[in-house]
Each structure stands twice: as structure tokens, then as C-alpha cells.
N, C-alpha and C positions, 0 to 999 in steps of 0.2 A: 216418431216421424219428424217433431220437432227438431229434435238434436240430430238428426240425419242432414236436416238441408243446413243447420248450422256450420256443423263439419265440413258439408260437402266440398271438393276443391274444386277451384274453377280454372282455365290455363289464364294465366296473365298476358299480356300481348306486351313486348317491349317497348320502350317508346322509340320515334321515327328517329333518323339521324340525318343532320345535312349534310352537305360535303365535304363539310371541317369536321364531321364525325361529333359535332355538338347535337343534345336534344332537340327539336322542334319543338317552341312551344304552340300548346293547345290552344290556338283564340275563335274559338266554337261560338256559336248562336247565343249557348247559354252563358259563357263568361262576358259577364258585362264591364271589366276590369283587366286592366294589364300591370302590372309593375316590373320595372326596368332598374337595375342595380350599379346603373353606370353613367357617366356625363352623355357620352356618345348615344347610348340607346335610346336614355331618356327623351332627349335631343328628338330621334329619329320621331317617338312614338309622341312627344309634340306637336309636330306639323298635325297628325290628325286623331288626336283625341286630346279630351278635355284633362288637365292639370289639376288633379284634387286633391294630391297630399305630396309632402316632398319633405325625406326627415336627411338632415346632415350629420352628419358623424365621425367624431374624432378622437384620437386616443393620445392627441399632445397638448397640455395644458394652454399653452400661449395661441396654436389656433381655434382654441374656444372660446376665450376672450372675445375672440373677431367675430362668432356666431351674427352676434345679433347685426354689424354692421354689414356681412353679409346677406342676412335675411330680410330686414328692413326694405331693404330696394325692392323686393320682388313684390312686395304690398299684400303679403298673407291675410285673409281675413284674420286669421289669427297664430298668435306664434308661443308655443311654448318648452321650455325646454328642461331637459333633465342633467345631471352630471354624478359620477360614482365614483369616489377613489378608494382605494384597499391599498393597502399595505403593513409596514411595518416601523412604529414611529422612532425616533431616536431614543434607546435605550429601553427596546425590541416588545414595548408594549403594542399589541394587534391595533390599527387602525382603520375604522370606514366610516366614511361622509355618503351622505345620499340624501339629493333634494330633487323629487320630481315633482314635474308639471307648472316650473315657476314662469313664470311671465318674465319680462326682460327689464322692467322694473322692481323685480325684487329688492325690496331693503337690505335683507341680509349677503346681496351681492356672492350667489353662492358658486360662480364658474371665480373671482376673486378669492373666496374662502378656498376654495379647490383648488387654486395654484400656488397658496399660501401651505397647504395641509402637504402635497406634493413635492415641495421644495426643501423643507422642514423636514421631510422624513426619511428614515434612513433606507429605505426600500420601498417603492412603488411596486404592488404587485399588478394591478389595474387603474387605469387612468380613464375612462369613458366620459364623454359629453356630445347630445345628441340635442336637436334643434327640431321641431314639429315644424311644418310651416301648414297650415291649409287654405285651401282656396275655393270661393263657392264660383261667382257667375265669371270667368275669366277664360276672354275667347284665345282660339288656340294659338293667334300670332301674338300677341302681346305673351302667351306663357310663351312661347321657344321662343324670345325676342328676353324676357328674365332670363331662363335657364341658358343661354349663350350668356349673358353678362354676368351671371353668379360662376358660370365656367369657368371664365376669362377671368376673374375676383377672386375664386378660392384656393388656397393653398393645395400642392398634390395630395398632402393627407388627410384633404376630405373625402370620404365615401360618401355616398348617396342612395338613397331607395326615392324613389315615385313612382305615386300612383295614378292611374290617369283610367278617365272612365271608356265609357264604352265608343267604337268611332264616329256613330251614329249621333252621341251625345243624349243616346237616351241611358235612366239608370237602371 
């Protein structure tokens, strides 16, 4: 009987579509969390719910350099950040660099070490550098009041994910 209701199939329902034929997302009772993958949406879902994480992302050496002057303004409780490069070094020995979770003080200056390693090499297969920002008690006008200034500041090949809590502001 066990392996009976295992098996069992269920019908799936599809998900809703709006009038641009995109998904509706699901922001039900029980999600306490939204994340938005864009300047604009981000943005929107600012005005009313709270800003608790915001990771930046780039795949060209020179605007990861600017990470931190980027991020610094928006006054993260805390920031930390990772970078990967892959490739193929001059005279086709395999190459990868990976330092996560450094602080923006790292000594060994490792978004520097990564555009030295990048430059240097004879093939770049991946170039990745991403930016944590979090944020604890930060009411919602002062975050959509950053996130238009980091807008208006970042290069177009940044990407962005934020995550923002519930609009109630309970967690």
C-alpha cells in the first residue's frame, strides 16, 4: 500500500499566465519572501517590502573592480564577496582562481589577482564575480532610494537578484 501512494500520479495544474503570456508569480500567505532578478522589478517590490539581501553580478573583470564602490553607498550590514576565473593559461596549462566569501579588505586583493590571472591568459573560459550585500533593520524608502542610486551607478553588465521579505514586514 505503501508503494501504491508513492507511485500514485497526481494531475499537475499549470501555472497562471498574464497577458504577456509570462508566469504569475505565486505571493501566497505562506511565502514570506519575494526575489526579483532585475533593476526595475526590484525597484517596484521596494516601495513595499523590506530589502534583506541584494547579490550583484558580473562576468567582466574591470566592472568587478567597482563592486565594492558600488556597494559601499548602499550601507550593507554586511558585504561580502566571491570571484572564479577558468580558463586556459599561456602555453595551454588548465587554470582556476576561486576566493569566496572575502570581505572588501582582503589583503590578497583577490577581484586584482582575477583581472591579472584574466589578462595573462590565453583563453578565459569563465570570468564570474558576485557581491553579497545584506541588510538587517532598513526601512523601505531609504532601500528604493539606494537601489535607484546603485541603478543609476552600475554598469549595464550588472545583474542583480534581491531578496526582500514579506510586505507586512513580518518574517
Amino acid at each position: 500500500a505503501c508503494v501504491a501512494e508513492w507511485t500514485r500520479e497526481t494531475e499537475q495544474k499549470p501555472p497562471e499566465a498574464d497577458d504577456d503570456g509570462g508566469t504569475i508569480k505565486d505571493e501566497s500567505v505562506t511565502d514570506n519572501g519575494v526575489t526579483a532578478t532585475g533593476w526595475e522589478e526590484a525597484i517596484g517590490y521596494a516601495a513595499r517590502r523590506p530589502l534583506e539581501k541584494l547579490e550583484l553580478k558580473t562576468a567582466n573583470p574591470t566592472t568587478a573592480s567597482g563592486f565594492v564602490g558600488l556597494a559601499q553607498p548602499m550601507h550593507p550590514d554586511s558585504l561580502l564577496m566571491e570571484v572564479h576565473v577558468r580558463g586556459k593559461a599561456k602555453g595551454g596549462n588548465d587554470m582556476r582562481f576561486l576566493v569566496d566569501q572575502f570581505e572588501p579588505n582582503c589583503p590578497i586583493k583577490p577581484f586584482e589577482v582575477a583581472q591579472r590571472l584574466a589578462r595573462g591568459a590565453e583563453r578565459v573560459e569563465e570570468f564570474t564575480a558576485i557581491a553579497h550585500l545584506t541588510f538587517g533593520a532598513l526601512d523601505r524608502q531609504t532601500a528604493l532610494e539606494r537601489l535607484r542610486t546603485a541603478q543609476n551607478s552600475a554598469p549595464l553588465d550588472v545583474d542583480i537578484k534581491a531578496t526582500f521579505g514579506s510586505e507586512d514586514g513580518s518574517e
